[in-house]
C-alpha positions in Angstrom: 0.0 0.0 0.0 -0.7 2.3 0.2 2.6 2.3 0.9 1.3 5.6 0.7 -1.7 5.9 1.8 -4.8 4.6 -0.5 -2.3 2.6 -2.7 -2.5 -0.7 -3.2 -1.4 -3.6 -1.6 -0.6 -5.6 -4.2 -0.2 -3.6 -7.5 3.4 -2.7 -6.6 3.2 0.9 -7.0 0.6 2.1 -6.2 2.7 4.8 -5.5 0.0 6.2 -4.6 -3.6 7.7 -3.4 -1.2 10.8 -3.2 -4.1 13.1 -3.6 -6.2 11.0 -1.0 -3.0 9.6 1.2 -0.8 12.0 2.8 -2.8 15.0 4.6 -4.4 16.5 7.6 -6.2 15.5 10.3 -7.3 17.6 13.4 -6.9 20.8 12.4 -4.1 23.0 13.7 -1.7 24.3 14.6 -4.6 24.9 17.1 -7.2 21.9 18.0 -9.4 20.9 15.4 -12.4 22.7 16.9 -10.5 25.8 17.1 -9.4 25.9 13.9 -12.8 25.2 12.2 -14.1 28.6 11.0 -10.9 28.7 9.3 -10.2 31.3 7.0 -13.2 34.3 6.2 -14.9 35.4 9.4 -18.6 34.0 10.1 -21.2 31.0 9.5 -20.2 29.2 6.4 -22.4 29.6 3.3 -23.1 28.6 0.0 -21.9 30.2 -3.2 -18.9 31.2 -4.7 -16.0 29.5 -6.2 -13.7 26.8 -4.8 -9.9 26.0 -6.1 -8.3 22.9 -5.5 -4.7 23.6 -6.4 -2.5 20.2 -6.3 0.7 18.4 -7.7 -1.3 15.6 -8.7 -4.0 15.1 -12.0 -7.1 13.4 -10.9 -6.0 10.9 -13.7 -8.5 8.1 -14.5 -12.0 9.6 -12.9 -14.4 6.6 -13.3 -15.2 5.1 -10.1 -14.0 1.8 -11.7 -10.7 3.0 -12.0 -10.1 5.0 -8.5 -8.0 3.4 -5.8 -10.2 5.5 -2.9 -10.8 4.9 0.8 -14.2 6.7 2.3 -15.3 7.8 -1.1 -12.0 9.8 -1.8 -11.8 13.4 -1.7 -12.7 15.2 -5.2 -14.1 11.9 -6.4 -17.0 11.8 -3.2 -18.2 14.9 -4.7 -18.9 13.1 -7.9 -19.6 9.5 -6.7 -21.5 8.6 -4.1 -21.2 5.2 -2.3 -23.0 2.2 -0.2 -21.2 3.8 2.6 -18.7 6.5 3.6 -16.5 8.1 6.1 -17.8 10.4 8.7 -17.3 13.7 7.5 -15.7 15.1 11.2 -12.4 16.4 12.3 -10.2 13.8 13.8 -11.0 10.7 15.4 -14.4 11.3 14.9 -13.9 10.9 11.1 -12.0 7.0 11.4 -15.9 6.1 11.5 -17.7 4.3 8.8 -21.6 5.7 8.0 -24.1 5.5 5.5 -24.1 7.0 2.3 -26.9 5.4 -0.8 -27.9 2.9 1.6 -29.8 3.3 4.9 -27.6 1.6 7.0 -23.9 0.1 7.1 -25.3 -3.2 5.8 -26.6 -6.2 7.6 -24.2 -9.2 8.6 -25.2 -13.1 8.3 -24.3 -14.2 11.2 -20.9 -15.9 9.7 -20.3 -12.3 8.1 -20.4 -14.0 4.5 -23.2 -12.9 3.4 -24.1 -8.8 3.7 -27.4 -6.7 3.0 -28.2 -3.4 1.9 -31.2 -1.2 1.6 -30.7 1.9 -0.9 -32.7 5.2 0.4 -35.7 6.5 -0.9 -35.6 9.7 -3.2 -31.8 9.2 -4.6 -31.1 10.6 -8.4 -28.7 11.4 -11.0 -28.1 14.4 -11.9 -30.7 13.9 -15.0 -32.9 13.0 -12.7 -33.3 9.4 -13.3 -33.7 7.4 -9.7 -30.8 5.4 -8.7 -30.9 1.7 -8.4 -30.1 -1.7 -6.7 -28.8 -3.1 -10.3 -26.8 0.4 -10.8 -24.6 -0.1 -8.0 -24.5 -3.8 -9.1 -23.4 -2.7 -12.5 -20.9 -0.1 -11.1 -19.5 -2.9 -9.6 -19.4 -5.3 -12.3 -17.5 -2.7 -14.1 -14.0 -2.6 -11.9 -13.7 -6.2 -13.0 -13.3 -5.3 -16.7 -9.2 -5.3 -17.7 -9.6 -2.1 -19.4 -10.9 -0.2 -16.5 -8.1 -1.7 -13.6 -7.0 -0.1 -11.0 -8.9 0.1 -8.1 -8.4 -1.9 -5.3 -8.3 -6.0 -5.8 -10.3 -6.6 -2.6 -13.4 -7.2 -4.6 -12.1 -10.0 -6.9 -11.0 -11.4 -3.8 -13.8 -11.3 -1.2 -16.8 -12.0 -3.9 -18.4 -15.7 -4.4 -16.8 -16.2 -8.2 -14.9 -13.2 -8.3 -11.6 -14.4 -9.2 -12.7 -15.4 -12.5 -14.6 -12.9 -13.8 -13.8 -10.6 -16.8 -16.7 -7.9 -16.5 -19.6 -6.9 -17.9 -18.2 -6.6 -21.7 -16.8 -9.7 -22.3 -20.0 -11.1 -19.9 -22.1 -12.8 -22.8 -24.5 -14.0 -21.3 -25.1 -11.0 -19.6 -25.7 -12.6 -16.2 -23.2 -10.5 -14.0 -21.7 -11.4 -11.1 -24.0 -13.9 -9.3 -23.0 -13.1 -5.9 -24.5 -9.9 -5.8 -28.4 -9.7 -5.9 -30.5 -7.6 -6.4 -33.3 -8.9 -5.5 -36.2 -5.5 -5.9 -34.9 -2.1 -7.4 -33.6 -0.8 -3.9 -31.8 -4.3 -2.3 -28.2 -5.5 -2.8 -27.1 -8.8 -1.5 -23.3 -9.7 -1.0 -22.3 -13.5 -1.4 -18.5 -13.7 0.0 -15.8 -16.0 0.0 -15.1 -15.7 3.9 -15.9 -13.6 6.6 -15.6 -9.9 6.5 -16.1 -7.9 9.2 -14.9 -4.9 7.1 -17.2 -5.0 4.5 -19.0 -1.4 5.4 -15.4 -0.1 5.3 -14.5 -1.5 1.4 -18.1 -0.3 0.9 -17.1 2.7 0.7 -14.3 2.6 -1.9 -15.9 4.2 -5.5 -16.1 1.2 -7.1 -19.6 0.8 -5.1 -20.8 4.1 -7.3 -23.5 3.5 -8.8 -23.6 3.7 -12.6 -26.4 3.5 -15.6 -25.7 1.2 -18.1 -27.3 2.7 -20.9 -24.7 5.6 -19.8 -22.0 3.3 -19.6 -19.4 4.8 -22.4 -16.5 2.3 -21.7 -13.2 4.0 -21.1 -14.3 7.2 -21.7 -17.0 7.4 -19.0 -14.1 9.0 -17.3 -15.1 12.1 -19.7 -18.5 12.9 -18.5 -18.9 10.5 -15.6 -22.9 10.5 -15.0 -23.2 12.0 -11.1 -24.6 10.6 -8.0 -23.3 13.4 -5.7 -23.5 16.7 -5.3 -21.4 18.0 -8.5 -21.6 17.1 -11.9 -18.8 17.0 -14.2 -18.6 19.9 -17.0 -14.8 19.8 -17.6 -12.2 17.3 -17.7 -9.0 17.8 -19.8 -5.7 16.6 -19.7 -6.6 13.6 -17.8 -7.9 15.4 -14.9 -5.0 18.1 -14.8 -8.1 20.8 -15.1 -11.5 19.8 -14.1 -14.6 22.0 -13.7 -17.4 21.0 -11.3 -20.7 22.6 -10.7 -23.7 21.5 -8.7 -26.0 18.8 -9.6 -29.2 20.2 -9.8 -30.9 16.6 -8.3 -28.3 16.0 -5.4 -30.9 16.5 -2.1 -29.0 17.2 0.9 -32.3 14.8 2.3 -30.8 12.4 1.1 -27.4 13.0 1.7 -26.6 14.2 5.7 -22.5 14.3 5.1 -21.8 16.8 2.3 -22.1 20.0 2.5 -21.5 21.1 -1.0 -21.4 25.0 0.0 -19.4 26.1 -3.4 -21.2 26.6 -6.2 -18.1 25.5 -8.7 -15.1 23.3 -7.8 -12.0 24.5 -10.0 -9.7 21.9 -9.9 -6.1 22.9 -11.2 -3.2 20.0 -10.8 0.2 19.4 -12.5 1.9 22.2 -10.0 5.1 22.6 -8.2 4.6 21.6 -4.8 6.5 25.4 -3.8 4.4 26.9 -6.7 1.1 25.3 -4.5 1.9 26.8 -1.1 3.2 30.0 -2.9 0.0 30.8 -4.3 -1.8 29.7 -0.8 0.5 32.0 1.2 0.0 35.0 -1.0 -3.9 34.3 -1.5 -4.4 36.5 -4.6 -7.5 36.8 -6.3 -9.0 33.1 -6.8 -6.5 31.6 -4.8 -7.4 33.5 -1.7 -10.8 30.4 -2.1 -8.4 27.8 -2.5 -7.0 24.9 -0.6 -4.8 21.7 -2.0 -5.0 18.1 -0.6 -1.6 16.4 -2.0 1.1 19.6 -1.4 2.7 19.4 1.7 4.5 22.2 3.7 8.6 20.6 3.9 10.8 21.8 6.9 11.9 24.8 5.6 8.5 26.5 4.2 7.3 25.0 7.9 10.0 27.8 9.7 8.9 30.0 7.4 5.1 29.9 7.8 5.3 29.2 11.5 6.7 32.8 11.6 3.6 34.7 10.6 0.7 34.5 12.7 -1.7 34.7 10.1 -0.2 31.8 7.9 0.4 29.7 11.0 -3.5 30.2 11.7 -4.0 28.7 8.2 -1.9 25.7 8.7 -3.9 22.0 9.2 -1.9 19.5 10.8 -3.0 16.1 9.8 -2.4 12.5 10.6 -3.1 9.1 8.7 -2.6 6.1 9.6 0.8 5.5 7.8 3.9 3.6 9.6 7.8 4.4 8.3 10.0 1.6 9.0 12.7 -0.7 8.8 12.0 -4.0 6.6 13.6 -7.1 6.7 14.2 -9.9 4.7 14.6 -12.9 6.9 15.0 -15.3 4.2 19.2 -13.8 3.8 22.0 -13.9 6.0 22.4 -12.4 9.2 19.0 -10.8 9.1 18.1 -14.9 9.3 19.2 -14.5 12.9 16.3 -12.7 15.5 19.7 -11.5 17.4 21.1 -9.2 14.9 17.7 -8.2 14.0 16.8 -7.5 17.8 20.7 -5.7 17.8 19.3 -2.9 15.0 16.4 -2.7 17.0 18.3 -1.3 19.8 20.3 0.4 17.9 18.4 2.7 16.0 18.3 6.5 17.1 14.7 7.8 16.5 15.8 11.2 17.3 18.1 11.2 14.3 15.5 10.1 12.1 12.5 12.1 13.2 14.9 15.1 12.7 16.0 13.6 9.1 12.1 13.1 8.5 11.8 17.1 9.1 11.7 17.2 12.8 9.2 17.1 15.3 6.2 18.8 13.6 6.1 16.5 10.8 6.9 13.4 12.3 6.4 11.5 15.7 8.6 8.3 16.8 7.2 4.8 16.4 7.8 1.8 18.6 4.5 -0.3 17.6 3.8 -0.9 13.8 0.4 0.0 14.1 0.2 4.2 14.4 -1.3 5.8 17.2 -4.8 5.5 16.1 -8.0 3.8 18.2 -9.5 2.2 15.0 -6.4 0.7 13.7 -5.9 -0.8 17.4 -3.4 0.9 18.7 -1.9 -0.7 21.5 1.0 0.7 23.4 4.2 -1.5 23.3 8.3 -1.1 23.0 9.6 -4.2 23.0 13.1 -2.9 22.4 13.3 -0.2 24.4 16.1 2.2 23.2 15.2 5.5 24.0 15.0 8.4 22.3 18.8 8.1 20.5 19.2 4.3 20.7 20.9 2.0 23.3 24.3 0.6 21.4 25.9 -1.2 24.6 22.6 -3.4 23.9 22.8 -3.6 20.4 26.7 -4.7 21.2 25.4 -7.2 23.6 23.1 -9.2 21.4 25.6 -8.5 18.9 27.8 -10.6 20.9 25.3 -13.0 21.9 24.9 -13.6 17.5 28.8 -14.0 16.8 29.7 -10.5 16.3 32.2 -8.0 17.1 35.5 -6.8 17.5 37.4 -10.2 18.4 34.3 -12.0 18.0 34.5 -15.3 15.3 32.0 -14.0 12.6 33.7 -10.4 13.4 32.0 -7.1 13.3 28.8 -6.6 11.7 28.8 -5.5 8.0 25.4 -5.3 6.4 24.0 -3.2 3.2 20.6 -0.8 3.6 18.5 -0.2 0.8 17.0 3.2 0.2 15.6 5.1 -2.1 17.1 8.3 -3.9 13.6 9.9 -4.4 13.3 13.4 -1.7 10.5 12.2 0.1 11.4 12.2 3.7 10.8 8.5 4.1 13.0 6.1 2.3 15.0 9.1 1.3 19.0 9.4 1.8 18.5 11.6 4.7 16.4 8.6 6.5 19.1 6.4 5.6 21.9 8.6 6.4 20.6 9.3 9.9 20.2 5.4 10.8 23.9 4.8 9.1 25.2 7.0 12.3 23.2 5.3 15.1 24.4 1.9 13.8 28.3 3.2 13.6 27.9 3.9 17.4 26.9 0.2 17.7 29.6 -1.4 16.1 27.9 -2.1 13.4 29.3 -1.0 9.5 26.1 0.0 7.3 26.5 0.5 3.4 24.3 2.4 1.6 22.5 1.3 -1.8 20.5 4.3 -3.4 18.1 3.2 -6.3 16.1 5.8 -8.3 12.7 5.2 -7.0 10.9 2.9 -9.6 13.8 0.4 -9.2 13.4 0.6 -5.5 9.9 -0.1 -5.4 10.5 -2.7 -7.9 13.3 -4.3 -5.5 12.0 -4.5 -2.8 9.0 -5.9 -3.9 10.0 -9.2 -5.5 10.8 -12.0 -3.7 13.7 -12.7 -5.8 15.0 -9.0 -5.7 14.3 -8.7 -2.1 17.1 -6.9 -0.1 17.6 -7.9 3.0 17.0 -4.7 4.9 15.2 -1.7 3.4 13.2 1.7 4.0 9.5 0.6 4.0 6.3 2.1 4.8 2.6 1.4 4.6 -0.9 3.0 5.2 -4.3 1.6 5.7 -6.8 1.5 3.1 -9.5 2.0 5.5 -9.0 2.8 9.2 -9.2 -0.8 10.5 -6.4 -3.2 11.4 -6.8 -5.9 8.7 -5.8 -3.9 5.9 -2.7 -2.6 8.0 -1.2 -6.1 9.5 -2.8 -8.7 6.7 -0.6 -7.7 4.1 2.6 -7.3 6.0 2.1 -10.7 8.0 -0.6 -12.7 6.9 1.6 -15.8 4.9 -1.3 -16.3 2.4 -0.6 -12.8 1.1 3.3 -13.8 0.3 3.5 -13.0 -3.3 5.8 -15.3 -5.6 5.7 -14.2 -9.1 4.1 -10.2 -8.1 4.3 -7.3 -5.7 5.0 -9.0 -2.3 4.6 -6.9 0.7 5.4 -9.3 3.4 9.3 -9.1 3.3 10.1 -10.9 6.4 7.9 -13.8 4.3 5.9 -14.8 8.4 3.8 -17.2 7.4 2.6 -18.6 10.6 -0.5 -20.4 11.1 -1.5 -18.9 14.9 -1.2 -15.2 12.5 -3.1 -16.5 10.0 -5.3 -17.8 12.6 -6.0 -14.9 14.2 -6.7 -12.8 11.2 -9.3 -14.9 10.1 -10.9 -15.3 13.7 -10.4 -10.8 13.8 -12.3 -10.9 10.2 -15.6 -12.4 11.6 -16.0 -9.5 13.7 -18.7 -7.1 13.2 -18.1 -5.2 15.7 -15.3 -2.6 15.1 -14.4 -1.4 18.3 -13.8 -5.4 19.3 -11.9 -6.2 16.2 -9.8 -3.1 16.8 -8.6 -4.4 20.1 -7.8 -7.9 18.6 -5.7 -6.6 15.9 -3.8 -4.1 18.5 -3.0 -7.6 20.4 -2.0 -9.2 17.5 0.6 -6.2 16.3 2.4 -6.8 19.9 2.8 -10.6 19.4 4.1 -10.2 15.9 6.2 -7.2 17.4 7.8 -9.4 19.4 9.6 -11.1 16.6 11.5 -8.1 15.4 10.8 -8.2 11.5 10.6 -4.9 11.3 11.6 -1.5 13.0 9.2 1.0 13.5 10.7 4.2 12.7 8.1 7.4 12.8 4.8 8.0 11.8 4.4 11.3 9.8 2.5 14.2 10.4 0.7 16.3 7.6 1.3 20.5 7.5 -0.9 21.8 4.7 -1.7 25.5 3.8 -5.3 26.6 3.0 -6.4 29.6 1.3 -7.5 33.1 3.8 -10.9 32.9 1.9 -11.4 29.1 2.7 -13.6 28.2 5.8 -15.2 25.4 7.4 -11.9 23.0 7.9 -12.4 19.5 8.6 -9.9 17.2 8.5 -10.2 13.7 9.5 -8.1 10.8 10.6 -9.4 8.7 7.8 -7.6 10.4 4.9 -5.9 12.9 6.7 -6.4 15.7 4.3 -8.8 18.2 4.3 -12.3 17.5 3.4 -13.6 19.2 0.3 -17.1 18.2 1.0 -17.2 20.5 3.9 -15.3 23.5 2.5 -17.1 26.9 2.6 -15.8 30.2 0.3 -18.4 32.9 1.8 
């Protein structure tokens, strides 16, 4: 994944959600509640014009095509889903709520099988109602090869969806059998195993519903018919400029969680991160109404903003649930050995790294693998405790224990880490640079291997590239557990011949176990505390290093009001954005 947030766990690059991953979450530099009103002075209201200024092209806008969590963030004004996230700073916004349908869905008792009820009164925006067998279709859709992209978790949870190829190449026109539609406003799920999550992937966009007789293939992307509260009226350069306007049969009756105060939604992408929070700072004409969700304040525009008063006011500081760590590859020599791993544990000076990461403000020191977030699970654990700059007369200790040292009969420790040369602030040189010093105090000699960033991600997501200790990271597709651990540690997800994510290859049956037994859950709150157990046993093992979790600084325009940023997506919500 999401290595970056929203990406996908097993298309090897899903570089990215990067519009939808790395944001903002409780709004600050004050508390989220403070910061609220945001920009212009009193209640929010509707009119007026909206900017989105971001690095990124909303490339690929069919809700087939989208790799979203919680309906995404430009795309949930569009596209409208089964279920979504709770549109509330914070905490608050982790929770799951309905959207088309009345409820979150009801369970079978083996969480297999999962119902839905679509509300009365829902529309397009010609004002044709919206159906059971539209949200069947829009499903149906994500399967066909020419519209990949989205997540995989559909051809892997649904009764027969493994093999099949979509509604064009579907002949006899069946569609997937297990979903049903049973009358115009039912959907019935038929799954492989249980799924306590299901409300959660409910809310990804390839649960959008979509008209068949509208259906124009791959260039639905163009002219995308609307269930939300925007319609589509310009999309060129592959979502590098995109015009929205309202959608004249979106009822706010129907729909509790949008806001939809603008009356347009300019969305301008393909920008230089520095050109972004120039034009945010300065807030001339439109961009005094504008905000981004993918262009992040670095270190040094940080000092600079936290310097003004009235910029520092119009700072959000976000987090997602997003781990940086340490990854290895216990399959080579000496990572093979829990010692020398347990050694690097100790030996690892967090300070360093959170100040190679940008300091303090934009990232916060990680001992457990899953972040500091209730819905994950969080559970408090350090089962190496080194402090804040690393404990090397441990790490030489263990060292010892394993064969190694000065005098020692394997010697001192010589081992090779594998970055990335990309200036991200996470598998970057400077990451690597600053763990390459706290091992040197520990005895232990560290080369560096730099690879430009597609070779990286290739690398170190093959099996038979593997390094044996690399820069990883990984967000959660939805702010749950299961799609955090499963894919690091569940051995059913080792990937031979494809994007593996489980480097340390654990494929051990009391994990595997235990995931399954966490998946029957319905209730999240329970699950949550099962999979924060189950991050501290696996902890315990040392196949990976927890390094930092980051934290998101963006800029929003002096004009912009009505800030709500969640810890779902961390970035601010543009469903809830106000300009007058």
């Amino acid at each position: 994944m999401r290595q970056l947030p929203l990406i996908s766990h097993r298309a090897a690059a899903a570089a990215v959600v990067a519009a939808l991953v790395g944001g903002v979450a409780a709004c600050g530099p004050k508390e989220a509640g403070d910061a609220k009103g945001g920009g212009a002075a009193g209640a929010p209201k509707q009119g007026g014009t909206l900017t989105v200024l971001n690095r990124e092209p909303q490339r690929d806008f069919d809700p087939a095509r989208l790799y979203t969590s919680g309906g995404g963030n430009i795309p949930s004004l569009v596209f409208r889903t089964l279920t979504t996230r709770n549109r509330a700073d914070g905490a608050a916004g982790t929770k799951v709520v309905p959207d088309l349908a009345t409820d979150l869905g009801t369970p079978s008792e083996d969480a297999k099988v999962w119902t839905y009820k679509l509300k009365d009164g829902l529309a397009y925006e010609d004002g044709s109602p919206i159906t059971s067998a539209d949200v069947k279709y829009g499903i149906e859709r994500s399967f066909a090869g020419e519209l990949s992209g989205g997540a995989p978790y559909l051809r892997d949870w649904l009764v027969g969806g493994e093999d099949y190829q979509g509604p064009y190449k579907d002949k006899g026109g069946e569609g997937l059998k297990s979903i049903g539609t049973p009358d115009a406003k039912t959907l019935v799920f038929h799954l492989k195993k249980p799924e306590g999550d299901f409300p959660y992937l409910a809310t990804q966009t390839q649960f959008a519903p979509v008209p068949k007789a509208k259906d124009t293939g791959t260039k639905y992307e163009e002219h995308p018919v609307s269930s939300g509260p925007y319609k589509v009226v310009r999309n060129t350069g592959d979502g590098e400029r995109m015009l929205l306007e309202r959608n004249p049969h979106w009822s706010a009756k129907t729909d509790g969680r949008r806001h939809a105060y603008p009356d347009r939604i300019d969305v301008k992408s393909g920008l230089d991160p520095a050109v972004i929070n120039q034009r945010l700072s300065t807030g001339s004409g439109p961009d005094a109404a504008a905000i981004t969700t993918d262009a992040n304040l670095g270190p040094a525009e940080l000092a600079q903003v936290s310097g003004d008063k009235q910029l520092a006011d119009r700072v959000g500081t976000g987090h997602f649930g997003y781990t940086n760590y340490l990854a290895f590859n216990p399959k080579t020599k000496p990572f093979d050995d829990p010692k020398v791993r347990q050694a690097i544990s100790y030996a690892v000076n967090r300070t360093s790294v959170v100040n190679a990461a940008g300091g303090s403000s934009l990232a916060e020191p990680a001992t457990t693998f899953l972040p500091n977030q209730k819905a994950l699970g969080y559970t408090p654990y350090d089962h190496f405790p080194a402090g804040k700059t690393g404990d090397p007369d441990k790490a030489r200790e263990l060292l010892k224990e394993a064969g190694y040292g000065q005098g020692a009969p394997k010697g001192p420790l010589s081992i090779t880490l594998t970055h990335s040369t990309a200036q991200n602030f996470e598998s970057s040189p400077e990451i690597a640079t600053a763990l390459q010093a706290g091992f040197k105090k520990a005895g232990i000699a560290v080369k560096l291997q730099g690879l430009e960033d597609n070779d990286y991600n290739q690398r170190v997501h093959a099996t038979k590239t593997q390094p044996g200790l690399f820069l990883g990271h990984w967000g959660a597709d939805w702010p749950s557990g299961g799609p955090f651990l499963a894919p690091i540690f569940d051995g059913r997800q080792i990937v031979e011949d494809g994007a593996n994510f489980n480097s340390a290859r654990l494929d051990d049956p009391a994990v595997n176990d235990e995931i399954d037994e966490i998946n029957k859950i319905t209730d999240h709150d329970a699950a949550a505390k099962r999979w924060g157990a189950l991050d501290k046993k696996i902890g315990e093992q040392a196949l990976t290093v927890p390094l930092f979790h980051p934290v998101y600084k963006r800029l929003y325009g002096k004009d912009a009001k009505n800030i709500v940023i969640s810890d779902w997506t961390g970035v601010l919500d543009i469903s809830q954005v106000a300009v007058k």
